[in-house]
C-alpha angles and dihedrals in degrees: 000000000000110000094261098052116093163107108334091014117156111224118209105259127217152321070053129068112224112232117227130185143158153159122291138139112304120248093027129100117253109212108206111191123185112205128183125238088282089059091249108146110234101186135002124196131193117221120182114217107250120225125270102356095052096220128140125196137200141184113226108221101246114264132198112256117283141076168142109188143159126226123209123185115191131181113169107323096331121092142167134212137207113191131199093029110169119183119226139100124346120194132189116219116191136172154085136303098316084049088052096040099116125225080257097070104045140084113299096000100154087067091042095057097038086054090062096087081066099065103052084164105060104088131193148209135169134198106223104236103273126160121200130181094213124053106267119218092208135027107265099209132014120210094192126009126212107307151167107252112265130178073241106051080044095054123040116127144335108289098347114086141028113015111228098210089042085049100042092045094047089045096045076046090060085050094060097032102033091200122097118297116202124202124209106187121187118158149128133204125239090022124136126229093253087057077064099041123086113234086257089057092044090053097046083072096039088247110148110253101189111123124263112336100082111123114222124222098260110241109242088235095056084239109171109223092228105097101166146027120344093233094187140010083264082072108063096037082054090076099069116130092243083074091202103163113257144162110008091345089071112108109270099005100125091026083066106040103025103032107025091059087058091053098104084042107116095235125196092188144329126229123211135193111181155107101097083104079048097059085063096040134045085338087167096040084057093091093060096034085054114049080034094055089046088052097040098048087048090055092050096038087051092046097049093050100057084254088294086124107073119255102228084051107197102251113193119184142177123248104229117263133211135304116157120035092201099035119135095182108106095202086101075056103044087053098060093045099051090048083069089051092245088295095104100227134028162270086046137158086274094039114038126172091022140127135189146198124223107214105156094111092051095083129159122199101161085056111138086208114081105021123115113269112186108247085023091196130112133066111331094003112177117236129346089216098183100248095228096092126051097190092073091070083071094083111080104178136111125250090195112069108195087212087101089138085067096045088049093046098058084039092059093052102054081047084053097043086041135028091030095038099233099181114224103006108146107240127168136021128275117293119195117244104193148343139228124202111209100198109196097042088042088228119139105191114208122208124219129209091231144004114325117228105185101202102170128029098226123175089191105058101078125053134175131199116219100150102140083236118060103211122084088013122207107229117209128181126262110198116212113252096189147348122213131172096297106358139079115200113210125192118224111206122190088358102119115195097311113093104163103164139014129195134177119207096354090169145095091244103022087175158353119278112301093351125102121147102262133031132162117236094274090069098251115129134237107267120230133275157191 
């Protein structure tokens, strides 16, 4: 079998088929039998070895959710068996360093790994970080292979295994659905998204794809892009001031080696948390990368799998969070914005068959994890800051905010709302759907899709442009006046008639834990906008 194939393994379950393959002589047939726990065979599939590459491949007829099962591949008198098979959902979760935070290293994680015992049937598997310059058929390493969830497997290490947010969503996801969950991690921290892209995506958005040589814009700070553990020696050389991409951060590398080898996986849905590496790098490009990797990853998802995996692939993200509290610089929000596809909220026509959640009011700054350490080197070092410029270590913020029950939560429910189709969950914040100016009183009213809670009264979230030029434009504040059920009133002082732009949290650090300005009912807050 194929690496990630093995003991404890969840299958994906029907309507879908799930897609096997594996190694054998070339020339022969390969005979995969799937038994029940009797040792009755329920279903047997003949799979010829292809040519060069000696790999055969078979489409499981799809099952109804439930287990366990053993798989046998045979070919002549050798055979192979994978024991404790359950069939159920398989996602994909994929990302930089807060995808790779482990359960070790958030809030409360001695209860959430000691709450593991409790979900059997949440099982887990994470690619080992690997980069590659040409597409791999197979993972080269595997951190963790398919388990049973353990305080240990959880935990093992600061942004290693297993990934809290992955974890936590795939475990909130068995409490809706009650039938077995299984995670697929493979992420790697400091990366940017066209590490993640393949060459077709990348040009999709005219971005070069050749390997290596391709000179960042330098970020005015001198902030280096690499915010987490130097894996490997690639990551601190990383940091020169040349910035020529290197090491993970080179255009398609983990899209060979850590998301090509999954193609021919049945998937139900992938996860993503990324875009910090982004605010450094291409900000302004993110609003094509983005929308082009998630197509692009559901063509060839769809493709490897014999079309098993569906084509409009559920694709939930995070919005990005927090890092430095006095920041003035707006690339954190231009991000968010961009990862919306500068349409403020999704799914949207850009963006179909998406979810988000909003966590830009989850931030952290007395994180241990994303400060400068001196030395900054070792196991979970905090970040790598370029030393060329003293003024970075100003900041003192964290760009890994230990909240990841929150992220997961709101996760969960746009998984819920829409790749399972929950009708009327309640899944993402308030979005404003217009806006009246009233002149002589110098009031624009601004109307919102649901209930208003205004939980903080902020001067600074909202902020209109009303320079006579529109480029660059001078944003004032427009403090809110009321709130009623639906609508914010904003005051424009010194505004005149002229209102030529409006934006809500436009800032790093748009507010203090668990307070911007607006949220609905349910507690989740208004996204962003411009």
């Amino acid at each position: 079998f194929a690496s990630y194939y093995g003991d404890h393994m969840v299958l994906q379950k029907e309507p879908a088929g799930a897609v096997v393959w594996g190694y054998g002589e070339p020339g022969a047939a390969v005979t995969v039998a799937l038994a029940g726990d009797g040792g009755l065979i329920v279903m047997k599939k003949t799979a010829p070895v292809k040519g060069p590459s000696g790999t055969w491949t078979t489409v499981l007829d799809p099952m109804g959710q439930g287990g366990p099962y053993t798989l046998t591949a045979r070919q002549g008198s050798e055979n192979v068996t994978l024991r404790d098979i359950y069939f159920g959902d398989v996602w994909l979760c994929s990302g930089q360093s807060n995808m790779a935070m482990t359960v070790l290293q958030i809030a409360n994680a001695s209860q959430e790994l000691a709450a593991a015992a409790r979900y059997p049937y949440v099982r887990v598997f994470a690619a080992a970080p690997s980069r590659s310059d040409v597409e791999l058929e197979d993972l080269e390493r595997i951190d963790l292979p398919w388990s049973i969830p353990t305080a240990e497997n959880l935990g093992h290490g600061n942004f290693t295994y297993f990934s809290a947010v992955c974890w936590l969503l795939g475990r909130y996801l068995y409490e809706a659905l009650r039938y077995p969950v299984g995670l697929v991690e493979a992420a790697w921290g400091g990366t940017p998204i066209e590490a993640w892209s393949s060459r077709r995506a990348l040009r999709a958005c005219g971005l070069p794809e050749d390997t290596g040589r391709l000179a960042a814009e330098a970020p005015a700070s001198g902030l280096a892009l690499c915010f987490c553990t130097p894996f490997s020696p690639a990551f601190s050389s990383s940091v020169s001031p040349h910035r020529h991409l290197s090491g993970p951060q080179t255009p398609s590398v983990l899209w060979n080696a850590m998301i090509h080898p999954l193609l021919n996986m049945t998937l139900r849905g992938v996860a993503w948390y990324q875009g910090e590496a982004n605010a450094f790098l291409h900000t302004d490009q993110y609003n094509c990368t983005f929308p082009a990797l998630i197509a692009d990853w559901r063509r060839a998802f769809h493709a490897g799998s014999a079309g098993q995996t569906e084509p409009l692939l559920p694709f939930g993200f995070v919005q990005l969070s927090t890092y430095r509290r006095q920041d003035p610089a707006d690339s954190f929000a231009r991000l968010r914005w961009h990862q919306t596809a500068d349409l403020g909220v999704v799914p949207n026509a850009r963006m179909p068959g998406t979810f988000m959640a909003v966590a830009m009011d989850l931030c952290d700054e007395r994180s241990p994890y994303g400060r400068r350490v001196p030395g900054g080197g070792g196991e979970g070092a905090a970040m790598k800051l370029s030393d060329t410029n003293p003024t970075s270590l100003l900041f003192l913020g964290s760009i890994h905010p230990r909240d990841k029950q929150n992220v997961a939560h709101r996760l969960h429910l746009g998984a819920r709302a829409v790749a399972y189709g929950e009708k009327d969950l309640v899944f993402q914040g308030p979005y404003p759907t217009g806006a009246v100016l009233e002149v002589t009183r110098g009031l624009l009213n601004v109307t919102y899709s649901q209930e208003l809670v205004y939980r903080r009264r902020d001067t600074r979230a909202f902020e209109v442009c009303c320079s006579s030029q529109p480029s660059p434009c001078g944003w004032l504040p427009a403090p809110v006046v009321a709130v009623q059920s639906r609508t914010v009133t904003l005051a424009l002082a010194g505004c005149g008639t002229l209102v030529l732009g409006l934006r809500y949290a436009w800032a790093e650090w748009p507010c203090e834990y668990e307070s911007c300005a607006l949220y609905n009912t349910r507690g989740l807050p208004a996204p962003p906008f411009l």
